[in-house]
C-alpha positions as CSV (number, residue, x, y, z in Angstrom):
1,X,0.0,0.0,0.0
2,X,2.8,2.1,0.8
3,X,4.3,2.0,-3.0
4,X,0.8,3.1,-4.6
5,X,0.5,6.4,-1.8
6,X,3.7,7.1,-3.4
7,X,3.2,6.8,-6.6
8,X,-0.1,8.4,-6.6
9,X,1.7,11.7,-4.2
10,X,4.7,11.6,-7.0
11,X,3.2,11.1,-10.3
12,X,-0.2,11.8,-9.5
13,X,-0.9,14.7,-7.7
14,X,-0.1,18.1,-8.4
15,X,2.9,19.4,-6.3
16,X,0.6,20.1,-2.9
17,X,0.6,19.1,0.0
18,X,-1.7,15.9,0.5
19,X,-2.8,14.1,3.6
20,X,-4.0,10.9,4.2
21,X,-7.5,10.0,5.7
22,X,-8.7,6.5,7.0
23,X,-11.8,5.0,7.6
24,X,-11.9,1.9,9.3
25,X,-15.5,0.3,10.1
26,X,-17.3,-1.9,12.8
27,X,-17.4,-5.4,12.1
28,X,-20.7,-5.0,10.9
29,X,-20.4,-3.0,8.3
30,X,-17.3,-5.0,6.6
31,X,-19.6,-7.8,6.5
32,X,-21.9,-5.9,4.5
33,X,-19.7,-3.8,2.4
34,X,-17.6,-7.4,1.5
35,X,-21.1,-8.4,0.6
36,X,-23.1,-5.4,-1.2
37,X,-20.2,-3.4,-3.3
38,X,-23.3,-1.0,-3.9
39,X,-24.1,0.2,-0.4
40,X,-20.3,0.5,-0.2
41,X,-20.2,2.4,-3.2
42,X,-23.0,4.8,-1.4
43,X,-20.9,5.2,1.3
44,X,-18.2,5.7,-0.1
45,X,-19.6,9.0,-1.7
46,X,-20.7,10.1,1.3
47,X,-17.2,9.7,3.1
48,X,-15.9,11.9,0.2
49,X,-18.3,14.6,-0.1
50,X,-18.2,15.3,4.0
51,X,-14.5,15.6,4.3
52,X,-14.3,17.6,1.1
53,X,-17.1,19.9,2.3
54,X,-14.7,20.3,6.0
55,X,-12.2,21.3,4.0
56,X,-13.4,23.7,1.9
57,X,-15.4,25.4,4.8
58,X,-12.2,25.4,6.7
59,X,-10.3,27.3,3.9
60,X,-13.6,29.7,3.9
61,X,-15.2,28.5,0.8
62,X,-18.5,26.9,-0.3
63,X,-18.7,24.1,-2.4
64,X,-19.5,26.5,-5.6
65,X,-16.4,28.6,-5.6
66,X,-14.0,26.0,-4.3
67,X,-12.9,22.3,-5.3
68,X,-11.0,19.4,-3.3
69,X,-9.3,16.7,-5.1
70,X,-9.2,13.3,-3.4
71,X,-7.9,9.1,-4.9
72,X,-9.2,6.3,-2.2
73,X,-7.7,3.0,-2.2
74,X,-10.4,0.3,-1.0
75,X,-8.1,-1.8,0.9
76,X,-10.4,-5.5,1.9
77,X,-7.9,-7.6,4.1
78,X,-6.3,-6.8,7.2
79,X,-2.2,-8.5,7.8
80,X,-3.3,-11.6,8.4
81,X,-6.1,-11.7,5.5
82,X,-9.0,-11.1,7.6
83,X,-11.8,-9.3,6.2
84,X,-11.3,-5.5,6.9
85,X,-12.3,-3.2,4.7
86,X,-11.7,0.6,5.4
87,X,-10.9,3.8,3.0
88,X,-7.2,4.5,2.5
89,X,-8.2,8.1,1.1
90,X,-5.7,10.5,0.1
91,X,-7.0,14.3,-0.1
92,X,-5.2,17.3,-0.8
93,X,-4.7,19.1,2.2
94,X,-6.1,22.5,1.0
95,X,-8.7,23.8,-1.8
96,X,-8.3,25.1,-5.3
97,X,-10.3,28.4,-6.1
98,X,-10.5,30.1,-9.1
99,X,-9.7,33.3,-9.3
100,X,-11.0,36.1,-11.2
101,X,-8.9,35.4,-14.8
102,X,-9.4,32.0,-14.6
103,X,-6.6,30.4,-13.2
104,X,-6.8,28.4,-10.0
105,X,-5.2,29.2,-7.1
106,X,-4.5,26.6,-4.2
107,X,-5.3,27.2,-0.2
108,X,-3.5,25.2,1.6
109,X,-5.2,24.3,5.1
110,X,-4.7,23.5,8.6
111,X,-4.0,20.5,10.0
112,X,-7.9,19.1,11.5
113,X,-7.9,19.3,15.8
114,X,-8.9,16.1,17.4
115,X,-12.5,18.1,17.9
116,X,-13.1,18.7,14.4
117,X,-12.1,15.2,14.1
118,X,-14.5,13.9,16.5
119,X,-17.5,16.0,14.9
120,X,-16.3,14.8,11.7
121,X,-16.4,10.9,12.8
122,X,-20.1,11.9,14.1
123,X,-21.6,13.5,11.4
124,X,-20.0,10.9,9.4
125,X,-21.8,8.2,11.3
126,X,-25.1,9.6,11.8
127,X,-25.3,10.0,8.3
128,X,-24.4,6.8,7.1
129,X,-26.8,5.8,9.6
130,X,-29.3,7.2,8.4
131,X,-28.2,6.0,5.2
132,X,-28.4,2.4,6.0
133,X,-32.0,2.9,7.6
134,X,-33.5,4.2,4.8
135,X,-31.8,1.4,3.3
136,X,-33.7,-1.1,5.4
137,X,-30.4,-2.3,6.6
138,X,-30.3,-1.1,9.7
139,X,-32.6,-0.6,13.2
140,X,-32.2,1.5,15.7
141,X,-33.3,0.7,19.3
142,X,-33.3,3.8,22.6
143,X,-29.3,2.2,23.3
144,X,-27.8,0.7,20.3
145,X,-28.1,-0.3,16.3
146,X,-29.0,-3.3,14.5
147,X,-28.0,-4.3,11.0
148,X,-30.9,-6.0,9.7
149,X,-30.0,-9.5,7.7
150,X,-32.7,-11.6,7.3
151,X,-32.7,-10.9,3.4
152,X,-29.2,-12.2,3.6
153,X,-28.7,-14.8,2.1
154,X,-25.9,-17.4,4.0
155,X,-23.8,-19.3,1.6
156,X,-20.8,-20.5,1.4
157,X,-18.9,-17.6,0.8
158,X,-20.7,-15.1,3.6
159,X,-19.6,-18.2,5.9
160,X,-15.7,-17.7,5.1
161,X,-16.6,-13.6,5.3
162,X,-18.0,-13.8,8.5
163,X,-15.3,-15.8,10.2
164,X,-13.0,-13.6,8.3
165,X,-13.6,-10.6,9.6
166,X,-13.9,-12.1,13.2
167,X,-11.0,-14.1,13.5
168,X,-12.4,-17.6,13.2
169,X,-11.4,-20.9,12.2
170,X,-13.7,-20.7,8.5
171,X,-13.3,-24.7,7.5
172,X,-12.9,-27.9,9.1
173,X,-13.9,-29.1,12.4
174,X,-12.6,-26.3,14.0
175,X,-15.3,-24.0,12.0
176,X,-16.7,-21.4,14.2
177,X,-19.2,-20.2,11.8
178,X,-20.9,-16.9,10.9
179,X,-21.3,-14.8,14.1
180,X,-24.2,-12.7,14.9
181,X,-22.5,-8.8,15.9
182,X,-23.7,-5.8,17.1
183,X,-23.2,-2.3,15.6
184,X,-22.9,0.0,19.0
185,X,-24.4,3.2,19.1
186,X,-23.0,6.1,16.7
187,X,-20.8,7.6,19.0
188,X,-18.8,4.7,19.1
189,X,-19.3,3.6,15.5
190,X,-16.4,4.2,13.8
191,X,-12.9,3.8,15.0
192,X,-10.7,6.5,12.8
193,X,-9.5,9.1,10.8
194,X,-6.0,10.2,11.2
């Protein structure tokens, strides 16, 4: 992963400064995102468009007069070939505006504090939230979320997903099988950007 970050910062990117954002999701969610490349698709859009809004309103801009630029690498598997899918995303770490004659002009901006961070995360996860709901892929109970599965169909391969992302012997007589998990509330949804 490390040689295509480089590639993309040397031959891809202009000569800005770019930094890199990561999204790593519940258990849950890399169940259904392995399974439904759609929904993930869905999110993924909606990943994009909320940190490139933050970082145009940082630099003082609105979405009509400014632009961010962004590649994300969709990495599925984890060091030891678990399921774990999260966004290797890398945006430039500033806005390009156009000025008057027509050129662009890039604003570089500051590094996010660990509280825009944290209302990122939770805008982020209320809205995919809600995303999922209207989805029918998800319930929501007064203390915590469900995702909703009983369309899901369990074959073979969902079998060596599920034990995938949880760790689990897959085949054999030590199978473990598929594993029922909980999404926790929103506040605790999603474990990072950084």
């Amino acid at each position: 992963m490390a040689e295509s970050t480089a590639l993309l910062v040397d031959e891809v990117f202009p000569e800005q400064p770019v930094r890199e954002w990561v999204l790593s999701v519940p258990f849950p969610l890399r169940f259904l995102f392995a399974s439904r490349a759609k929904i993930m698709g869905q999110v993924l859009g909606m990943v994009y468009r909320c940190i490139a809004t933050y970082l145009i309103n940082k630099a003082g801009f609105s979405r009509k007069t400014a632009q961010a630029g962004a590649v994300t690498l969709i990495q599925r598997f984890g060091s030891a070939l678990n399921l774990n899918i999260h966004f290797l995303m890398l945006f430039l770490d500033g806005v390009y505006v156009e000025r008057p004659d027509g050129s662009l002009c890039f604003r570089w901006v500051t590094a996010p504090t660990s509280a825009e961070l944290a209302r990122l995360t939770q805008t982020l996860a209320q809205r995919i939230g809600r995303y999922l709901e209207r989805q029918g892929l998800l319930e929501r109970d007064a203390e915590h979320a469900y995702l909703v599965g009983d369309d899901l169909e369990v074959g073979p391969m969902e079998q060596l997903l599920g034990s995938s992302f949880t760790y689990r012997i897959a085949v054999g007589p030590a199978a473990s099988g598929l594993q029922s998990v909980r999404v926790t509330d929103a506040a605790g949804m999603w474990r990072a950007f950084r």
